[in-house]
N, C-alpha and C positions, 0 to 999 in steps of 0.2 A: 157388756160388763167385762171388765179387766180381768182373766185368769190368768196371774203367773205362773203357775203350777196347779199339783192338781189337789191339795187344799184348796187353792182359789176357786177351782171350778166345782167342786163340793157344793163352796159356802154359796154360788151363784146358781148353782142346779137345788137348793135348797129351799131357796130365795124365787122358783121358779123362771128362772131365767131360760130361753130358747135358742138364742143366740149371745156366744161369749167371743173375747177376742185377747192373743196373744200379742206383745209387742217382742221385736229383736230390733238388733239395729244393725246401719253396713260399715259403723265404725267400733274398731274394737275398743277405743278408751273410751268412748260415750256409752258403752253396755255394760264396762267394767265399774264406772262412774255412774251408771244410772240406774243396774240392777244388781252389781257386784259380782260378775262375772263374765267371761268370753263368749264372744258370740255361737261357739258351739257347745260351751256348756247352756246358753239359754236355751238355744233350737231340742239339746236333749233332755232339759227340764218340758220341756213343750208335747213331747212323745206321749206322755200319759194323760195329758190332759186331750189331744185329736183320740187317744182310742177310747176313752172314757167319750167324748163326747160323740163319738160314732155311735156307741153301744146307746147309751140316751138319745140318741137323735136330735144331737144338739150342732147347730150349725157353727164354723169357727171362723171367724174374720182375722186375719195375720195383718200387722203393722210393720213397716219398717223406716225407723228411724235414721234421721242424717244421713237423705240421698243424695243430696249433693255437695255437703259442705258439714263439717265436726268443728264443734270450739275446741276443739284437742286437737286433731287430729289436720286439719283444715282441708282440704277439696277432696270429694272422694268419689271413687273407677266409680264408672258405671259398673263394668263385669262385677265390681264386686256386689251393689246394690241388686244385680239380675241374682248371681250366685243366695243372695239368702232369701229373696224372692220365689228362686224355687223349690228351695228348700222348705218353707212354709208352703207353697204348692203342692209338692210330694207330701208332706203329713198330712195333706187333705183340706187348707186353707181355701173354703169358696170363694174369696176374693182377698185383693192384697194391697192395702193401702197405702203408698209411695211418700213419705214423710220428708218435705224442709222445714226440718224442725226448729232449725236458727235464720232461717227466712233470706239468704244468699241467693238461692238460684235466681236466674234468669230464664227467658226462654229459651236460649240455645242450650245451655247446660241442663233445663230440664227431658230437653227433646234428646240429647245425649243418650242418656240416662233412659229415657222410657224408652228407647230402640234398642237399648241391651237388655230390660229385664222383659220387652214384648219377645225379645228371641226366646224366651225362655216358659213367658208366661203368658196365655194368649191376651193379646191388651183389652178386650170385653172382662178381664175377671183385674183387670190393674186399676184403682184410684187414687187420685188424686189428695195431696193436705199439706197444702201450702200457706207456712206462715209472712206474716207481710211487713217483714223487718226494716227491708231495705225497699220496700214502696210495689213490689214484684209481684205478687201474688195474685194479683188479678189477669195483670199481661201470664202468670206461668199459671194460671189455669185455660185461657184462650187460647194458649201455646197446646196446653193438652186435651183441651177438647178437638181443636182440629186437628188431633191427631190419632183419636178416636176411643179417648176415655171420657167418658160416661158420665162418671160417679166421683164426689167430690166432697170432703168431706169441710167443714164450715164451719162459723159458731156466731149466735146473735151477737152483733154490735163489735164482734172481734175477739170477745172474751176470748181468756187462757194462757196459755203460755209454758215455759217448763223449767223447774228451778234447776237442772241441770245444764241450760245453755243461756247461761249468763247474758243478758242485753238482746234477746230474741223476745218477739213481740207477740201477740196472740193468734190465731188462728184466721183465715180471712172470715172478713164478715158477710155472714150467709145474705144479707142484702145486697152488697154489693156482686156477690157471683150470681142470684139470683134475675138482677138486674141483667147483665151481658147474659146470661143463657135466654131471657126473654127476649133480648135486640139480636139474637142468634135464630130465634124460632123456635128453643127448645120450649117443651109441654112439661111445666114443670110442678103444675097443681098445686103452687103456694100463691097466697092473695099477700104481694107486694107493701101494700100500705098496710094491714094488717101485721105484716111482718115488725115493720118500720116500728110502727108504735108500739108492739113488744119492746123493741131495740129500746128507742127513748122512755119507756117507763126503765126497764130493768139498769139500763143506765142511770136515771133518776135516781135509785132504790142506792143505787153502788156509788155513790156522790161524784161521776166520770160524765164527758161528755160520747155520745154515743162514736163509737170507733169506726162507725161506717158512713160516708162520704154519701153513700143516697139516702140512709138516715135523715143525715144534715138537709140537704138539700131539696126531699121532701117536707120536712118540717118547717124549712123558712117559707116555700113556696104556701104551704099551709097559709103561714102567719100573711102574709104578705097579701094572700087574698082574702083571710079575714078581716086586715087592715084598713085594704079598697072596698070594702061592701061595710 
């Protein structure tokens, strides 16, 4: 659950929540534009909500947005994306979500990037959330799994997106990452076609065709052998 501050985290500790999460970003017109202020006024908006949720024992996941590329701002440092990476580290962030929020990178540029905030932040606590604007998302999550992040954050059929970065696409779709971590050998305790078929109802539900390519590709194969039998 999204705690901006620590109203937010109230209303989510209220609500029974156990794990909440902080967003900042590593560009400063995209935090002034997205949350209406400087990346170090966020990080110290942020302060009360890790000692509140220490006292509760409430775990905090840290976000950072526009890691390798701002629609204001356009390509951005790695050291800068490490720098608020461990800044959310230091407040006590169990893990730290590495955001292309306008869906730019590539692999080299995301491998840039995750070797300056693993200097910082050990890459077991760094994830992945690669949106798939420019078709990349899949090659810059294989780019960072081998290279030994883990954790990857996803969404059925592609859903989402962010009305703050104009013409960026939704989130990759948790089939198709789930697919390459299976052709990898990762144990990833999701049932695939199960999956799938989420995807094409909720698509169905939302008048869109499903946003994910194994989706597709499972469902014709579907059809195709219902066809021949």
């Amino acid at each position: 659950m999204l705690t901006p501050n620590l109203k937010g985290f109230e209303a989510a500790l209220a609500a029974g929540a156990r794990e909440v999460a902080v967003f900042a970003a590593a560009s400063e017109l995209f935090s002034e534009r997205n949350i209406n202020c400087s990346i170090d006024e966020s990080i110290t908006r942020f302060e009360p909500v890790f000692e509140a949720a220490l006292r509760e024992g409430v775990r905090v996941r840290g976000y950072v947005s526009c890691v390798v590329g701002c629609p204001y701002e356009g390509a951005i440092a790695p050291a800068q994306v490490a720098k608020v990476a461990q800044r959310l580290s230091d407040l006590g962030a169990y893990e730290i979500s590495l955001g292309d929020t306008i869906g730019v990178g590539t692999p080299e540029s995301v491998l840039r990037m995750l070797d300056a905030a693993a200097a910082c932040v050990p890459i077991e606590r760094l994830a992945g959330h690669f949106h798939d604007t420019y078709g990349m998302a899949l090659a810059n999550v294989y780019a960072a799994y081998r290279h030994g992040v883990r954790v990857f954050d996803s969404s059925v059929s592609g859903l989402g997106g962010c009305p703050y970065a104009k013409g960026a696409s939704g989130n990759v779709a948790t089939e198709d990452v789930v697919y390459l971590l299976h052709g990898l050998g990762a144990e990833t305790g999701i049932d695939l076609e199960q999956l799938a078929d989420t995807s094409a109802w909720i698509s169905h539900w939302l008048e869109r065709l499903p946003g994910s390519r194994v989706t597709r590709a499972l469902h014709a194969k579907r059809s195709a052998e219902h066809s021949q039998g």
